[in-house]
N, C-alpha and C positions, 0 to 999 in steps of 0.2 A: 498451439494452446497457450504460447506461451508470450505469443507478440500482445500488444495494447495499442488495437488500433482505434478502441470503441472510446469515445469522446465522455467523460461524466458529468452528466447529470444531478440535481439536485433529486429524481427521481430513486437514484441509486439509494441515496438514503432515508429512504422511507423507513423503515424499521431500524433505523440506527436510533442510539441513544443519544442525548445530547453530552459532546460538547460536539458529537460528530457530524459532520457536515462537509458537505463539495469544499465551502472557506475555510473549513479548519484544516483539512487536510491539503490543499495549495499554499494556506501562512506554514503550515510544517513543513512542508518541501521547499519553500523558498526559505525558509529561516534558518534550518538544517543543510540548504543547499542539495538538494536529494536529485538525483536524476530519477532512479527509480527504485521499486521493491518488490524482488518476486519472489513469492512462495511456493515452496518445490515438496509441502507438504507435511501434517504434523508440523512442529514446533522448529523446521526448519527454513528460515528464512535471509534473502542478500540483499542489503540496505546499500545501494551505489551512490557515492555523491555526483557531481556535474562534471568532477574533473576522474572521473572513472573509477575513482579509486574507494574500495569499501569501507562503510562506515562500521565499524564493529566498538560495542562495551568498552569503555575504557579499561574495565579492570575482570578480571575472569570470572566466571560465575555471576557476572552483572548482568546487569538490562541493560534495554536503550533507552533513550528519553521518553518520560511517560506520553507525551504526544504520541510520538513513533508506538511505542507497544497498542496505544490504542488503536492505530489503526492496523497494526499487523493482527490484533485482536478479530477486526472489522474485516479484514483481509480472508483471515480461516473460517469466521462465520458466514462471508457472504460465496465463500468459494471462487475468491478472487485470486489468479494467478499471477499476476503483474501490476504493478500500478505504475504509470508515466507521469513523467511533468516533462512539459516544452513548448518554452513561448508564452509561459503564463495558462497555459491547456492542461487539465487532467485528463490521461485516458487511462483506460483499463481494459483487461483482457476479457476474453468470453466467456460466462460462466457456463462450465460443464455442464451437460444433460447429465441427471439422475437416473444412475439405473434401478429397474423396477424386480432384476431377476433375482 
């Protein structure tokens, strides 16, 4: 559930808002240096840079860069578990089936 082997599309962001888009979130992960972001649910999320090491709020009780929130934003709306960057590629992870029971 949790790998990002599925390659992004501009299709993904159909119903996103602008400023978001496939380019906005590849200049955020290269400008920030992000390897990846996965969301393990609710308002829990691990921001990894390139060199493995977590990117966390500078100061406690803080955010992350309003880039980053917006797509961790996009990330819990779209029921996205993972996002990758490598190579200049976004991928992301499977979105869950909804259950009906």
């Amino acid at each position: 559930m949790y790998g990002a082997e599925i390659e992004i599309t501009d299709e993904d962001f159909e119903f996103a808002t602008p400023p978001l888009s496939r380019n906005f979130v590849r200049r955020t992960f290269e400008k920030y240096e992000l390897e990846y972001i996965a969301h393990f649910g609710g308002e829990m999320f691990y921001v990894s840079r390139q060199d493995s090491e977590p990117m966390i709020p500078v100061y406690a009780d803080s955010h992350y860069q309003a880039e980053i929130e917006l797509i961790l934003d996009f990330m819990a709306r779209e029921r996205i578990r993972r996002l990758r960057y490598e190579n200049g590629t976004l991928f992301r992870s499977a979105v869950p089936e909804l259950s009906h029971a």
